[in-house]
N, C-alpha and C positions, 0 to 999 in steps of 0.2 A: 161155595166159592164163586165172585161174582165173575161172569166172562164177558169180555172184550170185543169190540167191535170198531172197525173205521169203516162209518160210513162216508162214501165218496160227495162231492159237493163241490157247486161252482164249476172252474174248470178243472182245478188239482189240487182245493183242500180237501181235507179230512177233517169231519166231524168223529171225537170219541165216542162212545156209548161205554159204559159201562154197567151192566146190568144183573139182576141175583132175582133164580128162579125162587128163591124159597118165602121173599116178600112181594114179587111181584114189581119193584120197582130198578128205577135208573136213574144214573148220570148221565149228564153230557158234557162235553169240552166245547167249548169254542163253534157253537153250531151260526157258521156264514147264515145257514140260510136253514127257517123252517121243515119245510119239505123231508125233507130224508130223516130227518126224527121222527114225525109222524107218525111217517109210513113205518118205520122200524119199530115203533111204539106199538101202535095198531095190529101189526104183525106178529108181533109177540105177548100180544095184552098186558102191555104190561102201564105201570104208571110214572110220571116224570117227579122225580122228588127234587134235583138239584140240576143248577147249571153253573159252571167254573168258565170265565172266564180271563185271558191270560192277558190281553192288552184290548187297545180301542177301534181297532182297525176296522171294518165293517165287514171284508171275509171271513171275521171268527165272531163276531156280535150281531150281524142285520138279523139272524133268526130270531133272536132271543124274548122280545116283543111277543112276536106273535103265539109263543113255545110260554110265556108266561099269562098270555090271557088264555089258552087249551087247556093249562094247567097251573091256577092259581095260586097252589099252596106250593109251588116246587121254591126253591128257594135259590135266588144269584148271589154269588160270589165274584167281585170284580176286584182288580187293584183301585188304589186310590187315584180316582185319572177323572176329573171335571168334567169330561166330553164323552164321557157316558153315561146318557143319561139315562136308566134305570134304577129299579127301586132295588139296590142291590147293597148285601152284605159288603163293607169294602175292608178288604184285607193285605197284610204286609208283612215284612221279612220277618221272619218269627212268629210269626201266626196260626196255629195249627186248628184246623177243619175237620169235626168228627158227624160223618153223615151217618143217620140211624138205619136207611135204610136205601139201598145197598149199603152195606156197614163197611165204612171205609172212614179211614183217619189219613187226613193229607196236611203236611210241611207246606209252608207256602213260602218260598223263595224269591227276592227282589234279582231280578237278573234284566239289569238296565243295557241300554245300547241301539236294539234295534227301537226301542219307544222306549222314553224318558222312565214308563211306568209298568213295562212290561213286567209279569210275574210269571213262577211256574208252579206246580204243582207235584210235590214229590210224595208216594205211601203207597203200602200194599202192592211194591217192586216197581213200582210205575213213576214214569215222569211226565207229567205234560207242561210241554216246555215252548206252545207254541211256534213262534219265528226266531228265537232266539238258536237253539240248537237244530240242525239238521243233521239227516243222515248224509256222513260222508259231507256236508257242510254247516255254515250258519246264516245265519240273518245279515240283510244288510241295515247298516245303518243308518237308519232316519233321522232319528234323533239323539242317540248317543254319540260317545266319543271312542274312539280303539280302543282307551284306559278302562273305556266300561265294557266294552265287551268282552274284551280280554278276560277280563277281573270275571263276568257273568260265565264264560266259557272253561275256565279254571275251575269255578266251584261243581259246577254242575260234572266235570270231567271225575273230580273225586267222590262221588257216588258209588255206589256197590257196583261191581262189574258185571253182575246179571241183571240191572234195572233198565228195564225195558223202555224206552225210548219213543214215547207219542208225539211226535210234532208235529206239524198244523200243513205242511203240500208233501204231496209225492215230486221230489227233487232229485231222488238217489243217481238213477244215471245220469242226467245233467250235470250233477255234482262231481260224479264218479270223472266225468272227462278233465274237468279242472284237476282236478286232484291227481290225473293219472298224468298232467305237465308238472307238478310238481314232486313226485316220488314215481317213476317210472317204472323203479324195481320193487314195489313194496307187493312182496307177495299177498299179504291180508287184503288190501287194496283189491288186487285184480281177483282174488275170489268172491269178495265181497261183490263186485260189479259183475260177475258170472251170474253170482246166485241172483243179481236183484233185476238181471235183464230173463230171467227164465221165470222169474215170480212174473214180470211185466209179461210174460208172452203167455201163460197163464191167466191172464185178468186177475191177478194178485198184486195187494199191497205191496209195497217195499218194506210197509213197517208193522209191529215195533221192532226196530234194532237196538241192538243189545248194548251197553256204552261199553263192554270190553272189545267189542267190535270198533268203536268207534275211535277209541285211544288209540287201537292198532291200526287203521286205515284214515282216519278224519285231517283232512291236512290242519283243519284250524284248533285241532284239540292235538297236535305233534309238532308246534311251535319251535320245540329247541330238538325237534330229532330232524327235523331239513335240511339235508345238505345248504351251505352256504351259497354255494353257485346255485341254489336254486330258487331261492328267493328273488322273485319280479318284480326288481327296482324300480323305481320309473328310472325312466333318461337323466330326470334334475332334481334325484333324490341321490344325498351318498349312503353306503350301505352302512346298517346302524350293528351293531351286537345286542340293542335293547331289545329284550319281547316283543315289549310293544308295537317299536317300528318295524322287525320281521312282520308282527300279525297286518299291523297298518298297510304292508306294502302288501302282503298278501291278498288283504279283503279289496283292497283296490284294486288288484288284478282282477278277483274274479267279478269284479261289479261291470268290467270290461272285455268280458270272457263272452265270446260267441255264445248265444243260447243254443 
């Protein structure tokens, strides 16, 4: 069974690792930055067969260059996005990724919004879903529209309730504070943000979180369970009953949410 690792990177991503003692090799997610593969690599002798990546950003790609000339036969997976320029597999919604070694078979999901070409990667209980999903929140949007994020945060929501949740920054209590202006009572909420500020005082992860955790506590995956008074209108917005416009008004708050 292959085990899992976030390695830390940058200031608050996380690079995946996924790794299987019985061939000796690994994955990686969205490695920003060389460095901390290496070493983890080195560390455990082991070898780089594949690298997944989820958009074009440079904190989940600048590694991958130099992660590709260490280890020449590992093989890239990127979405179809122009401004990455690597020599990479380029894959899209319905596309499924069977790696031989760590033996892992992955779903590859188009989940636009925060980049036009953002993807994730769902198999073997796992999602890596980049900027699009966080724990306890989501991605802002650069280059999508609400309608796409929306639409990216619905699907990804209907996944198995034990799939485990790899996303690309440690955000959880940042997010946890938004979130706790907008369901003040939500019991799941506040134990979720116990647990994730005692992993933090620990020198532990937040993640992966679990997506039944996340339906119960994520404001922007409980769209239609918010009270009405609690959605943060602007001033020169009227309040809508659409999804959409509850999420829209939503993700605009927190894009203007104290860090």
């Amino acid at each position: 069974m292959p085990s899992l690792r976030a390695l830390p990177a940058l200031r608050d991503n996380y690079i995946w690792m996924l790794a299987e003692a019985a061939s000796g090799c690994a994955l990686v997610v969205d490695p920003g930055e060389a460095g901390p593969v290496l070493h983890a690599l080195a560390e455990d002798g082991r070898t780089l067969s594949a690298i997944l990546l989820t958009h074009h950003h440079g904190d989940h790609i600048g590694g991958t260059a130099e992660l590709k000339a260490a280890y020449p036969d590992a093989t890239i997976y990127a979405p179809h996005d122009d401004r990455i320029h690597l020599p990479a597999t380029q894959v899209g919604n319905g596309d499924v990724i069977h790696i031989a070694a760590p033996a892992a078979r992955f779903d590859v999901i188009e989940v636009h919004g925060h980049t036009r070409s953002h993807i994730a990667y769902h198999g073997e209980g796992l999602l890596f879903c980049g900027d699009t999903l966080f724990s306890l929140g989501c991605g802002r949007m650069f280059e999508g529209t609400p309608e796409q994020m929306l639409a990216s945060l619905d699907r990804l929501a209907e996944l198995p309730a034990d799939t485990q949740i790899c996303c690309g920054h440690e955000y959880t209590l940042a997010n946890a504070g938004f979130a706790a202006t907008v369901e003040p009572d939500n019991a799941a909420l506040k134990s979720r943000t116990e647990d994730a500020r005692a992993q933090r005082e620990r020198g532990e992860p937040t993640l992966p979180a679990r997506m039944a955790d996340e339906r119960a506590a994520n404001p922007f995956l409980r769209i239609d369970a918010i009270a009405d008074d609690r959605i943060p209108w602007p001033p020169e917005v009227e309040p809508s009953p659409r999804r959409v416009d509850r999420f829209a008004a939503l993700r605009l708050a927190k894009d203007n949410f104290p860090a």
